[in-house]
N, C-alpha and C positions, 0 to 999 in steps of 0.2 A: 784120874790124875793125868798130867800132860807127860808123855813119853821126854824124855831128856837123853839128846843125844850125849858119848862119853867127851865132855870137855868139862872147863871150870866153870862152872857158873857164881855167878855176884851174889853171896849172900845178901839178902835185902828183907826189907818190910816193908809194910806198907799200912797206910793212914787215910781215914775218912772219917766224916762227919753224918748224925742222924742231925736233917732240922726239918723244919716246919715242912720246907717245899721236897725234903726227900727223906723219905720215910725209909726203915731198917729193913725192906727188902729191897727198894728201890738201891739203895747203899751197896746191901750186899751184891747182884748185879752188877753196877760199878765196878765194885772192888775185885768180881770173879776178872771182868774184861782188862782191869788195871794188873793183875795179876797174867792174863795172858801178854798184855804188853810187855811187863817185865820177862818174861818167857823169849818172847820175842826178841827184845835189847841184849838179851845174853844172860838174866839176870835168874835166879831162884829163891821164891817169898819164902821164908819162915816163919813170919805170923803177922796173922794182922790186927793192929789198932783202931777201935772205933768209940765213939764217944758225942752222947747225945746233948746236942748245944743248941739253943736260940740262934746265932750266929758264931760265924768263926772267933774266936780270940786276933785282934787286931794284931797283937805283938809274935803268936807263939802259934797263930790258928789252934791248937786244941790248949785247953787249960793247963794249969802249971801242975797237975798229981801227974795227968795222961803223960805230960811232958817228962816226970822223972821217971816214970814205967818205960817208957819207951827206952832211955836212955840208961836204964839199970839193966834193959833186955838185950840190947844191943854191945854192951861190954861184956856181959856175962855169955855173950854167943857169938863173938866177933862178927857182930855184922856188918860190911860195909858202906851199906847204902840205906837210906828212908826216903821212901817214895808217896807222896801225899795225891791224895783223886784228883785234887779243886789246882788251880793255879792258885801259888803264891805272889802275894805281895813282894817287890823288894825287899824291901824293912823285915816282912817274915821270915824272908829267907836267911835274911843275914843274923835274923835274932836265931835262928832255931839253929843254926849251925854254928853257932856259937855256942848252943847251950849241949848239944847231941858232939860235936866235935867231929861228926862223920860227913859222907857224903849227902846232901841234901835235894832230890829231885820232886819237880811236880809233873803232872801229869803231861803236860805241854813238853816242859825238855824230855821225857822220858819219846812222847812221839817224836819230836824232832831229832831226837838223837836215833830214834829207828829209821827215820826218812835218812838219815845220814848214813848209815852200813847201807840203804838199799840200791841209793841211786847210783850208779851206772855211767850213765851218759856225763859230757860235760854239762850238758842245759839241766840235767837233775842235777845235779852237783853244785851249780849255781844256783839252783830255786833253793835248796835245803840249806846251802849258805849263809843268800841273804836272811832266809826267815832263822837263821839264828844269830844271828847281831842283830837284827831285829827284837829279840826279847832279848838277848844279852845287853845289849844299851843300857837301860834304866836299871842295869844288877850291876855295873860292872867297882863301883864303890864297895860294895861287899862281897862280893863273889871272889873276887882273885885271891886274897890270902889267904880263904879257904881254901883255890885248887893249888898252893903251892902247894899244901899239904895233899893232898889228894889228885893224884894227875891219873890217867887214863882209866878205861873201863866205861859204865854207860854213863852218858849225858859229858862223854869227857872229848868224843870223836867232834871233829871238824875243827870251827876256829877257837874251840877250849883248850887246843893243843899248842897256840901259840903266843907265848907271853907278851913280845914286843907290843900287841896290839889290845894292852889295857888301856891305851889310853882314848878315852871317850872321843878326842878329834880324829882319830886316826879310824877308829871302827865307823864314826863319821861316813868318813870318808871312800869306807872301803865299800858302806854300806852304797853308797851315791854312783861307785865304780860297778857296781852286782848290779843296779838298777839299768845305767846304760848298757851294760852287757845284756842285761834280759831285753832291752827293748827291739838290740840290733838282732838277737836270736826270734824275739816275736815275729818281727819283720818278716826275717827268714821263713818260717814257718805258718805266717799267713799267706805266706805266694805261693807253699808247697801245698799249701791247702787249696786255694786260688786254682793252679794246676792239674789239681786232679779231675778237671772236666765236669759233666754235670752228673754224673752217678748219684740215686742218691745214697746219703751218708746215714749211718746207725750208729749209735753209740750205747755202750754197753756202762751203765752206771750201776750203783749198788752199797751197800754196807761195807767195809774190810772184810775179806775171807769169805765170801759166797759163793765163790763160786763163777766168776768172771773169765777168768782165766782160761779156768778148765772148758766153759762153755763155747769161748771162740774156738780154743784147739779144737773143739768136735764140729762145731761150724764148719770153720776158716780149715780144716788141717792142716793147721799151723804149729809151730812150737814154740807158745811163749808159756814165760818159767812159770812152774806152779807151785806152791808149795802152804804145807797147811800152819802160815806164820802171818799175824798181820802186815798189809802193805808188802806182800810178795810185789805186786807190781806196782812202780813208780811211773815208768816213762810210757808215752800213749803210745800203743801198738795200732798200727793200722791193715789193714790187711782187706782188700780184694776179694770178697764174694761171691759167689757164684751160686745160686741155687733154678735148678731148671735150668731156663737159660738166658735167667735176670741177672744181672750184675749188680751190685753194690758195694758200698764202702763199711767196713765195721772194725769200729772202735774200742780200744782197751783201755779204758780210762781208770785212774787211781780211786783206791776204797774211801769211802769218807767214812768218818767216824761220829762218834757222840763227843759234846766237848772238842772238835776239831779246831787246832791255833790258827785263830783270825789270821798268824803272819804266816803260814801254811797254804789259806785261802790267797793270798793278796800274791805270793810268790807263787803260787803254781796257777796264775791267772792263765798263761796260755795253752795249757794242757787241759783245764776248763773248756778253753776256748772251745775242744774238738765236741764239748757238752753241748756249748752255745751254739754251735753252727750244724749241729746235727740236727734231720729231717722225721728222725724219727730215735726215742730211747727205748732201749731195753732195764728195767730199771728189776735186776736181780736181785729175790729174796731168799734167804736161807732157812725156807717151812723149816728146818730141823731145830733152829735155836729157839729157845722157850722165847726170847724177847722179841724176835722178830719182828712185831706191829711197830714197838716204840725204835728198831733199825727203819721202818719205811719211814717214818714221820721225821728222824735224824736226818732222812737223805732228799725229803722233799723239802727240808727246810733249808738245806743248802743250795737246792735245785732252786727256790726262791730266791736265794741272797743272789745268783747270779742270773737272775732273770730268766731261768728258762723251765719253770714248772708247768706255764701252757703248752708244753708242747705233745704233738701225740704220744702217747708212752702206752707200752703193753707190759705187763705185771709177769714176772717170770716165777714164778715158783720153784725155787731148786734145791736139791737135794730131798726127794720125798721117799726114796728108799731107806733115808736116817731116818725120817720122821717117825714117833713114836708119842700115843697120847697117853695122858694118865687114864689108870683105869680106877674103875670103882666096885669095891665088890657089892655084890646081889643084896647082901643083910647088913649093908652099910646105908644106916638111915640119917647120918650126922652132915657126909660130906655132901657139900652142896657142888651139882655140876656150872662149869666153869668151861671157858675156852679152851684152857690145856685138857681139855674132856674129849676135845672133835676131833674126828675123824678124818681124812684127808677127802675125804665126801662133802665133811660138812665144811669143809672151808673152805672146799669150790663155791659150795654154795653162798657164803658169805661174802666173798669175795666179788665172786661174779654179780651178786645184787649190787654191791659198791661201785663196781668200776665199769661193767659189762661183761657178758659172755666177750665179746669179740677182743676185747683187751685184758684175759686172763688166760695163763698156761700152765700147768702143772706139770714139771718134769724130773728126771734125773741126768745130767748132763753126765756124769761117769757113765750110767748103765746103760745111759741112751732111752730112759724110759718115755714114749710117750713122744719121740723124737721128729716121727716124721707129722707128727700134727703140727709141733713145734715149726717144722721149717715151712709146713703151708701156713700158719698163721702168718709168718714171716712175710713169705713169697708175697701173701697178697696184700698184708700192708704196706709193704714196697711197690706194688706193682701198680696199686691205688696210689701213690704218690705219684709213680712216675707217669702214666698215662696222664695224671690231674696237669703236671707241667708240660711234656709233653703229649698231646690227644693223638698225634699223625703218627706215633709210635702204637697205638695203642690194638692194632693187630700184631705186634712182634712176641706182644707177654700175653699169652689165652690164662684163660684161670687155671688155677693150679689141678683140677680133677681133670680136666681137657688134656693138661701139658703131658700128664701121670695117665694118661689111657695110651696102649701098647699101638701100633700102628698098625696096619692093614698087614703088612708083607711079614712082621711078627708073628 
């Protein structure tokens, strides 16, 4: 169970679909991480609906019995909110909150409305903006006399707080007004980039909740915020490294997810950017989560959409002191062994045949397990980069076992 700190949490449910392309574990999955989102928005599930379909229901997404169960469970438990896995349609949304009478979220405003408590800065506060008038646009027909009825709580922060701006020209408008604000803030923040000389750059990418965060703090010893919530971090932290006596630059960049809102990607373009202009990723996985394989595939497909999946990347493996495999008893002749079988041995091994020894690490960035091979692996794929641009540097960086032997007068 998820620990809940003492506040009020959003009674809610929640809703997914079995079909052809997602089968009833893949679902359930979904529905644990749609569950932790809600968690995260402020909200706590009280049960969830599933229901195995061909395809969605055009009008209602699940069929019209699932339809009255939901809504005989949600009067009979006062619930306030129904939160669906898939993005809804318009037209869906407007028929299901019509027919439930309650608050209606899909998986998309439920993230965007977590992007919205996180961001901080004014440039996050702007990217999470436009990306929601961006999906509020094509709802805004059906959506408002629903929130007259329903005003704050999750999916209700940002511009669902302000009525004047139902009208389609105006979010128009407002949205055209967020776009040249993001372009003069790009500006800005490609020169900042521009300035920081030729160091090179790292960048720290990954799943939500890996582990990023905490890894630069042991890095960088720095303090940026950690916490075990998705998208603890929004805005790109940058920070000054130093190991030995290399320098480089290392980046904090925001969790992707599964199902991440295309207007999510398209607004948080220049925080990206620190992906795209980076010399080198660190692309963090959390060995501890059973899903893990299908978070790396999640995040290399995004690493695609913005063109920068060739680039060198080293596999981090974090949190291995959570790690824990299933086991099998001795006189158990039935179960067949499986991946969640292996040992953190064997998935070096696995691992390392996929990608290479030299771009694989297995660590604990809390315990510090395993740390200082971590920061030689580091060292020297930085130190290979930089000698490769500059050569006439390339007595300053000795390799790392040279740098690490004590001196004479020691």
């Amino acid at each position: 169970m998820i620990e809940r700190e003492e506040i009020n949490f959003e009674r809610s449910v929640i809703v997914g679909i079995i079909t052809q392309n997602q089968d009833e574990s893949k679902l359930k999955e979904y529905l644990d991480e749609l569950e932790f989102l809600t968690f995260t928005a402020g909200g706590e599930v009280y049960k969830r609906f599933t229901q195995k379909m061909d395809k969605p229901n055009p009008k209602t997404f699940v069929g019209t019995g699932k339809m009255e169960e939901i809504h005989s469970y949600i009067v009979e438990n006062d619930i306030h909110t129904v939160i669906f896995d898939d993005e809804l349609t318009p037209a869906q949304q407007k028929n299901i909150s019509r027919e439930l009478d309650c608050k209606v979220l899909d998986r998309t405003n439920l993230i965007l409305d977590i992007f919205a408590q996180r961001a901080q800065t004014s440039y996050a506060r702007t990217q999470v903006e436009l990306a929601q008038f961006q999906y509020l646009l094509p709802r805004l027909s059906g959506m408002w006399t629903h929130l007259e009825r329903q005003r704050g709580g999750i999916g209700m922060r940002g511009p669902g707080e302000t009525e004047i701006e139902t009208d389609r020209r105006i979010v128009r408008d407002r949205i055209t007004l967020l776009r040249e604000k993001l372009k003069v803030i790009d500006k800005q923040m490609a020169s900042q980039r521009g300035n920081r000389g030729a160091m090179v750059r790292v960048a720290l990418v990954g799943y939500t909740n890996v582990g990023k965060s905490t890894l630069m703090n042991a890095v960088g010893k720095s303090e940026v915020f950690v916490e075990n919530k998705l998208f603890a971090t929004l805005d790109t932290t940058v920070r000054k490294i130093v190991i030995g006596n290399l320098p480089f630059l290392l980046s904090d960049t925001v969790g992707f997810i599964r199902k991440l809102p295309t207007q999510l990607v398209e607004s948080f373009k220049s925080t990206l950017d620190e992906v795209r202009e980076a010399d080198l990723l660190l692309h963090v996985v959390d060995i501890s989560h059973h899903d893990f394989e299908e978070h790396i595939e999640s995040v290399n497909e995004i690493l695609k959409d913005i063109k920068s999946n060739d680039k060198p990347t080293i596999m981090v493996f974090n949190k291995i002191d959570a790690y824990k495999a299933e086991t099998i008893e001795e006189d158990d002749l039935m179960t067949e062994r499986t991946s969640k079988h292996y040992t953190i041995e064997e998935w070096k091994k696995t691992w390392m045949s996929k990608v290479g020894e030299d771009n694989t690490i297995f660590i604990s960035a809390t315990e510090k397990e395993n740390f200082e091979e971590f920061r030689k692996k580091i060292y020297e794929t930085v130190r290979q980069i930089h000698v490769t641009r500059f050569p006439y540097n390339n007595f300053l960086f000795p390799d790392y076992e040279h740098l690490m032997e004590p001196s004479e007068e020691e």
